[in-house]
Structure formats: C-alpha cells, structure tokens
C-alpha positions in Angstrom: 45.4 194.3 131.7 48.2 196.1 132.3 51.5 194.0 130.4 54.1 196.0 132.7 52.7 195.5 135.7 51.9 192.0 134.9 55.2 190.8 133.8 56.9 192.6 136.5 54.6 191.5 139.5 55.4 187.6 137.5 59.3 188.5 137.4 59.5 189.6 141.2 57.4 186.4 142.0 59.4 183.9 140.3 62.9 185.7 140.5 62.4 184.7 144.4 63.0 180.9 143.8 66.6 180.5 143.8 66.9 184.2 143.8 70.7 185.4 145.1 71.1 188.4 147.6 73.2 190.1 145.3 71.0 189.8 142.1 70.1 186.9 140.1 69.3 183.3 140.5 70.6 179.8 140.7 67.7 177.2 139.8 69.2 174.3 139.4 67.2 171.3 137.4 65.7 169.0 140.3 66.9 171.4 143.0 64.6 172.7 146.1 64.5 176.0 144.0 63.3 174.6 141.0 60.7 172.6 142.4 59.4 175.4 144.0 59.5 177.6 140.7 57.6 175.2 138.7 55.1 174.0 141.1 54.2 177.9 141.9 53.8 178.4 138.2 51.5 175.4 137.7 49.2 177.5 140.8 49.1 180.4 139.1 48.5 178.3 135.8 45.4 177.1 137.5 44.5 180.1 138.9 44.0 182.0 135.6 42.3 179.1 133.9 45.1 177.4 132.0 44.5 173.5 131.7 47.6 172.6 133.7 50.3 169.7 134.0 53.9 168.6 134.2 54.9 165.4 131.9 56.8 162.7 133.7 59.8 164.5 133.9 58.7 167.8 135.0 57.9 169.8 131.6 54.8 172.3 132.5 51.7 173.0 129.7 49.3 175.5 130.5 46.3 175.0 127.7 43.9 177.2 127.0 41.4 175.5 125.1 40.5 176.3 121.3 36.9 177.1 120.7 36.8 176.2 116.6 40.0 174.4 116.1 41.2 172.9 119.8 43.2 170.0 118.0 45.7 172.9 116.5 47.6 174.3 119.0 49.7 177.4 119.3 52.8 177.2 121.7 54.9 179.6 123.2 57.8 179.2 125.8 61.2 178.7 127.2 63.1 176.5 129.7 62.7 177.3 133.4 66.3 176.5 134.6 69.0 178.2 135.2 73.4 178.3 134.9 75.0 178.7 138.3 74.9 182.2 139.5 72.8 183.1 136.4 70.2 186.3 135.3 66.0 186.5 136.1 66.0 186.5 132.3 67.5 183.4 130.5 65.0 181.2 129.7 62.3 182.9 132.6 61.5 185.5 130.7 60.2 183.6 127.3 57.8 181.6 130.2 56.1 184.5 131.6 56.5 186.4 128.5 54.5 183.7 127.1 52.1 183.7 130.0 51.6 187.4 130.3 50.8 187.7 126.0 48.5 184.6 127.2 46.9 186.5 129.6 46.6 189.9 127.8 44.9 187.6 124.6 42.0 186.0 126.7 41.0 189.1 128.7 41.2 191.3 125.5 39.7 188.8 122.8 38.3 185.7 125.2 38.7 182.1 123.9 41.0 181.3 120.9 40.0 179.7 117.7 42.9 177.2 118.2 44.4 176.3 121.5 47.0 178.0 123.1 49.3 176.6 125.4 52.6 178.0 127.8 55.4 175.5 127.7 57.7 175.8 130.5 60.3 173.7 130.0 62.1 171.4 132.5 65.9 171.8 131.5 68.2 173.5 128.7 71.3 174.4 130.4 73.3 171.2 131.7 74.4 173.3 134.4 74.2 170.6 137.2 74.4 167.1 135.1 76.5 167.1 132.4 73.3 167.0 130.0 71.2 169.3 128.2 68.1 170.4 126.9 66.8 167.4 128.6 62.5 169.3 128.7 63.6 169.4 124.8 64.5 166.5 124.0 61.8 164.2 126.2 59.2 166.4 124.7 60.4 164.7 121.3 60.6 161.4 122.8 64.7 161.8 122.0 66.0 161.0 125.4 65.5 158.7 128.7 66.9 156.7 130.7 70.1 155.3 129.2 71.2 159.0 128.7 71.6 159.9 132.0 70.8 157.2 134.8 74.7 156.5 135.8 75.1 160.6 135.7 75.4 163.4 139.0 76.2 166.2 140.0 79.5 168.0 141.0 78.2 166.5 144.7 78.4 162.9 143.7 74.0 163.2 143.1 73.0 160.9 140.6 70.6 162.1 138.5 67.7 160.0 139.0 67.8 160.3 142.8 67.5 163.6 142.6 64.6 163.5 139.5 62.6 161.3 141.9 63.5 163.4 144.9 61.1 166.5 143.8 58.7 163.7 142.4 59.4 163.0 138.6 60.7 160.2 136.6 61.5 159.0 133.6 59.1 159.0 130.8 56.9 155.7 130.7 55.3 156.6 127.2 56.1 158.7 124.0 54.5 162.2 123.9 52.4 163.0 121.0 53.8 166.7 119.6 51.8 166.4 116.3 48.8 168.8 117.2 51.5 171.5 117.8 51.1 174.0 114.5 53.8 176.7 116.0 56.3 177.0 118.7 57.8 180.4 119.2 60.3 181.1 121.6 61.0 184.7 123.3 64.8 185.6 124.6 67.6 188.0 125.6 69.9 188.0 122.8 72.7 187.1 125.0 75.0 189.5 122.7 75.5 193.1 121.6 73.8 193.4 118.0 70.3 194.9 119.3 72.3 197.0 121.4 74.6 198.2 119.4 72.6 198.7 116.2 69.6 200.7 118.7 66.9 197.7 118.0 64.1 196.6 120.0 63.3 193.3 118.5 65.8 191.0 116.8 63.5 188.3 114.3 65.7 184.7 114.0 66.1 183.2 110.8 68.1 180.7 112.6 70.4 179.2 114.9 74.4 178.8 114.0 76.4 175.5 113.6 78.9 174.8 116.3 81.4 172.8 115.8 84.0 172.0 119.1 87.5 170.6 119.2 89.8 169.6 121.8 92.8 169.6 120.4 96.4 168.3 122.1 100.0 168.7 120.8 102.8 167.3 122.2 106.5 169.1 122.1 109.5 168.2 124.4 110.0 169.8 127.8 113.0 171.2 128.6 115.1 173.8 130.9 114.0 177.4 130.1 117.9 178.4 130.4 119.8 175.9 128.8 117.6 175.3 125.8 118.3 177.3 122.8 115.3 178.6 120.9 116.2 177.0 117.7 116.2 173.2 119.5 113.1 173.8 121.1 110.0 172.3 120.7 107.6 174.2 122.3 103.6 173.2 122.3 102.9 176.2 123.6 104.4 178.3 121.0 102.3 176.1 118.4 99.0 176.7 120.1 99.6 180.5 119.9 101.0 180.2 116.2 97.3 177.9 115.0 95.2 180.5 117.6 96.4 183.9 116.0 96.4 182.7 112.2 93.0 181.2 112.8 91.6 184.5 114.5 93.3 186.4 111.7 91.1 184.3 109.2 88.2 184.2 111.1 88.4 188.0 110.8 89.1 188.2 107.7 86.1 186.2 106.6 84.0 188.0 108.6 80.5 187.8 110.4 78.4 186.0 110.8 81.8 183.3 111.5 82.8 183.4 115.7 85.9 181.6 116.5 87.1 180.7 120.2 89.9 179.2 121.7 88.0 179.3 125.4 90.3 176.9 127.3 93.5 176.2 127.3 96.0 173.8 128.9 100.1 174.0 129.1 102.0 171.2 130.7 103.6 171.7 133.0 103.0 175.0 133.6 105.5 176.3 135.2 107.6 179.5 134.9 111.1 178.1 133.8 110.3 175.1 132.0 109.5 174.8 128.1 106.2 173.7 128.3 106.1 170.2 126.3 102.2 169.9 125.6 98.8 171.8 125.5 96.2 170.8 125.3 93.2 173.4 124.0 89.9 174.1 122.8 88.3 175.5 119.9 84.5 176.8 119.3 83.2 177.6 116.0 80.1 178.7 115.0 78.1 180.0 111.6 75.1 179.7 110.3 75.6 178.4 106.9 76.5 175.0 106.7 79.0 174.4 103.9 80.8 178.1 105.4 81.2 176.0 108.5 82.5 172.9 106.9 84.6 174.9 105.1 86.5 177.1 107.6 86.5 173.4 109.5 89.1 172.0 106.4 91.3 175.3 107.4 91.2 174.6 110.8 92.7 171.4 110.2 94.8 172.5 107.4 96.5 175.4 110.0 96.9 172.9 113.1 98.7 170.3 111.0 100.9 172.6 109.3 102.5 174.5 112.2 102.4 171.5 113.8 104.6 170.2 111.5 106.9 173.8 111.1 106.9 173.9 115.2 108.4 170.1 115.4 105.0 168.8 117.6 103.0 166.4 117.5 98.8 166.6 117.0 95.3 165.3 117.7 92.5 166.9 116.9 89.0 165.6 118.3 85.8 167.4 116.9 83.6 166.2 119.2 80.6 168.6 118.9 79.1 169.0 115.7 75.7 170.3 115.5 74.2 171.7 111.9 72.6 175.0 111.6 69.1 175.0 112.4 66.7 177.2 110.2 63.6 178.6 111.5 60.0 178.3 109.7 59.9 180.7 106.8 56.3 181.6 107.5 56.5 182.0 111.1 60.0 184.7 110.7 57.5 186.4 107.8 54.5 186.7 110.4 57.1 187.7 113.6 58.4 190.0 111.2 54.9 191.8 110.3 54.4 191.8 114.4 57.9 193.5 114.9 56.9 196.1 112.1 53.0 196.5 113.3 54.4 197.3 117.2 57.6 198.8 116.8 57.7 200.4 113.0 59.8 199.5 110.5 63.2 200.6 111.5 63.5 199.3 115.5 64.1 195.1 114.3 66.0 193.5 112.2 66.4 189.9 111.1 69.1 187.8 112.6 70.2 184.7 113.2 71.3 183.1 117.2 75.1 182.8 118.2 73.8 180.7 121.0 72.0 177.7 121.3 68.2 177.1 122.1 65.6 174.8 123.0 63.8 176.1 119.7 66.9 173.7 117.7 65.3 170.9 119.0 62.0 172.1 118.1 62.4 173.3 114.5 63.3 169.5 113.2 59.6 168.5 114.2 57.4 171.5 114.8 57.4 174.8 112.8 59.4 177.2 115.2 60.8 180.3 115.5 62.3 183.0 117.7 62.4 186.7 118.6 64.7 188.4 120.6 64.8 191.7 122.9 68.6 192.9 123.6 70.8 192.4 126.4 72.6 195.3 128.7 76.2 195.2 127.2 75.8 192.1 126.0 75.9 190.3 129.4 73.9 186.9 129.9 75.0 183.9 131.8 75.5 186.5 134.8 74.0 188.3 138.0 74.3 191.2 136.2 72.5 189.9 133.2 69.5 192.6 132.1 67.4 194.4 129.7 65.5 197.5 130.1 61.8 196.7 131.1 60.7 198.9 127.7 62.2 196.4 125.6 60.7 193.3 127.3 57.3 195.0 127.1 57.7 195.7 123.3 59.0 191.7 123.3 55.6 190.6 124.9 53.3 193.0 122.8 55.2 191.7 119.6 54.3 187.5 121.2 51.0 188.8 121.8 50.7 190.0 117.9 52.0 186.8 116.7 49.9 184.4 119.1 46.9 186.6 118.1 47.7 186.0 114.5 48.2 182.3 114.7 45.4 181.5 117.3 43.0 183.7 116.9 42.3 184.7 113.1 41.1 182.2 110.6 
C-alpha cells in the first residue's frame, strides 16, 4: 500500500468531522463532531480487520491479534479531540498515523508475533470542561466520577449529560493495562526546533516540568496627576520589574528553561489612574527536575524582593506543578535506530517536549515514548496549524519501523 495516499485519503476523511470552512477543526469531547469522528473510525477499524471497541467512556482500541505472543501488545496512538478552532493535526494525526503504519505492517508482513493495537484516545485537551487528558487518565483507572460530575461547559452543559448524550459513561470497572509492553505516541512538535535546525524526525527523551503561578500584588490606587512618582505604589510597575528580571534570567540560563508571563491583570485599568493591583501569571517549564526547582526558589526570591523595594504587597499560588516525565530508555534507543534506518543519520535529533502529552500519563505505568515530525513556523493550536505531507510520511515510515521492531521480530 501506498502510505501517502493512505494517510491522506484518512486525513480528508476524518478532517470532515468538525471540519471549519476556513481550515481546521473544532471536535469538541462529547460533541456531535466527535461522536461522529470516533464512531467512523471504529467502521473503518472493522473494516480492515482490527478487533474493535470504545471503553465506557469512549476510548477506541483497534487489535490486531498476535500470532506467537497475543498477550504482549504493542500500542500506538493519540487523542482524538481537539482545542477550539484547532489544526487536522494535533492529536489526529498520531491516530491515523498509527493506523496507516498498522495497515502498511499487515499487508506487507501479515499477522504480528505480538499484538498490535491503535489507541484513539477520548480526550487530552480540556478544551470544553475544564479537565484534561480524561482517555489518559481512565485508561489508568486515575479518574471518574468525583472529578468531573458537578463540571460543564462554557454553555452551562454538565459534563455527564453530555457523556451520556453520545452514549458513554463513566467507567463501572478498572481497566487492565498490564499486557501493554510499549506505547509510542506520534506528533507535530508544536514548536520551531525541527524547523529551524532542517529535521525530519525529532526522538523525545522526555516531557518538561511545568510549574504555574498566579500571582497578585496589591499597591495603592491613586490620581495619575496628582501623585508623585516617588509616593507611589504602583503594582503595575512591580509586575513589570519581577517579569523583565525573570526573563533576563531565564535567558541567561538558557534552553532547555521557557518562562511565561501569559496573562496578566491591572486593576483598575484605566488610563489616568495608578493602578493599585495585578494580578498575573507565570509558566515555567524544564526538563530536569532540580533546574526547575531551582529557578522556582528565584522566582520567589525576585517577586518578594521587588515587592518589598516597590512598597506592595504579594501572594504567590503555585498551583500547577507537574515533574518531568522521562521516556523509556530502550524504546528512545530503538526510535532512534528507526529515525536513522529511514531518514539517515543527520535528518533527527533527540529532544525533549515543551508541551504536554498523553504519553505523561502513560510513561508512569507503561514503557512509552514519542517521536515528532515539525510544525510550519511553529504554529499548532491554530487553523493554520500544518506540516508538509513529506515529513508526516517519513513520521509514519519511522512508526512502521518501530512497530515492526517491537511486534514483529523475536
């Protein structure tokens, strides 16, 4: 079979559920559009001879059986979900790149040794609840009910009503994950690096550490006119002192540290009054742990001491704080030999994620592990989120040399 044809036929196909006129798609978990996407893939599941079927809360397997070894089984997947007004290729394409390597296995090679199976994941975003990786984290028995029944949408729609709506519920009984010898996960990197540095294949070593603030100080409102600079106490003018020393240490430190100050909030924003309190956020991500923790002591360090040179008051509130996760050494060794065997030595490199992934969840129970394809400028989360169809070929071909290696070979 043809993996170009195949994957673009599969791209056009499922692109149409939720698909926007101007590009892209919204596929909301337990919307219309999402029902539709998953139930189409479950046909075309059972029309090429995958064992097929959703969990209680909509997760989709695909199994092809294993002929020597059928209790070892060899995964491969993504979530099937989307942001609001997001790309065809954030999370879609590691599902039907998965299928299409799948595909491309048992008409070249026939049945596998161990079984292989197409996970298609339920949720990962938290784009219409204010949840996510929900597929994840049920298909680790690691949330239910309690998490989410009182939740809804921005349209007042709880959660449940709408789970039960397209015909799922809660999960009655614990899945068993311990026949699963490998997950790997395909993606758009979501960032320049492949781009920039004229890759083709990016191999992760492992997701980055965020840790998130929300942070409020509280100065003294006053007339813009009448109040001298030297009497003011301006919360405003503290936020920008903490934002541009901690961006000047963040680049001094260097990659692979990000630092981001994505919202903030003056009070009482307006044009002629000294704004008396802010309130802001920070993002901070790396991949080594004690790095993390330790540009996290100068964080706080910088916030209480120009707090205390601006005349403000502080609160800090790390509410987010999520450890590096590192992908299975053997599994980055044989994506690695892949990479090298389908795109030579010099088109990958190894990397670790900036973003977050369902493969987090995986790697503290399964061995896991990832491999990226670039993104167009860098652009993901978008309409205009895309990646030439070379590179997602060479992706698939590099799935399909890594599924062969795990399934297939003794």
């Amino acid at each position: 079979m043809d993996i170009r044809s195949s994957f673009e036929a599969l791209d056009k196909q499922f692109t149409s559920f939720g698909g926007l006129t101007g590009g892209g798609i919204t596929r909301l978990l337990y919307s219309k559009e999402w029902s539709n996407a998953v139930r189409a893939l479950k046909e075309t599941l059972d029309k090429e001879g995958f064992e097929a079927q959703f969990d209680d809360i909509g997760n989709l397997r695909g199994r092809i059986e294993g002929s020597k070894y059928p209790e070892e089984t060899i995964m491969s997947g993504s979530h099937i979900d989307t942001v609001v007004e997001g790309g065809h290729l954030d999370g879609q394409f590691g599902v039907l790149a998965a299928l299409v390597a799948m595909q491309s296995l048992k008409a070249e090679y026939g049945q596998p040794l161990r079984s292989l199976e197409i996970l298609a994941l339920a949720e990962e975003e938290g784009s219409r609840f204010p949840f996510a990786f929900w597929g994840s984290k049920n298909f680790f028995n690691l949330a239910g009910k309690d998490d989410v029944d009182t939740i809804a949408d921005a349209e007042g729609i709880q959660f449940k009503d709408a789970m039960r709506e397209v015909g799922f519920d809660y999960r009655t009984e614990d899945n068993d994950y311990s026949r699963i010898k490998a997950f790997i996960e395909v993606h758009i990197e979501q960032g320049k690096v492949l781009e920039t540095e004229q890759k083709s294949i990016g191999v992760v070593n492992g997701i980055v550490g965020q840790k998130r603030y929300t942070v409020n100080l509280k100065g003294e409102a006053n007339h813009a006119g009448t109040t001298p600079m030297g009497l003011r106490k301006d919360a405003v003018i503290a936020f920008s002192k903490i934002a541009t020393q901690l961006t000047e240490r963040a680049r001094e430190l260097g990659n692979p540290l990000v630092l981001t100050f994505g919202r903030v909030d003056p009070v009482p924003n307006t044009v002629n009054v000294v704004p008396g309190e802010v309130t802001f956020s920070i993002d901070c991500r790396h991949i080594d742990q004690d790095a993390l923790n330790q540009f996290a002591e100068e964080i706080d360090a910088c916030i209480k001491r120009v707090s205390e040179e601006e005349g403000v008051e502080h609160d800090i509130d790390l509410w987010m704080d999520e450890a590096p996760t590192l992908m299975n050494e053997d599994l980055v060794k044989t994506i690695e030999r892949a990479a090298e065997t389908v795109v030579g030595k010099s088109d990958w490199k190894l990397m670790s994620s900036g973003a977050g992934h369902d493969s987090q969840i995986f790697a503290h129970y399964v061995p896991t592990s990832m491999l990226f394809v670039p993104s167009i400028n860098g652009v993901s989360h978008n309409v205009e989120e895309e990646t030439n169809v070379e590179d997602l070929v060479k992706g698939i071909e590099v799935l399909k040399q890594v599924l062969y290696e795990l399934a297939y070979k003794e």
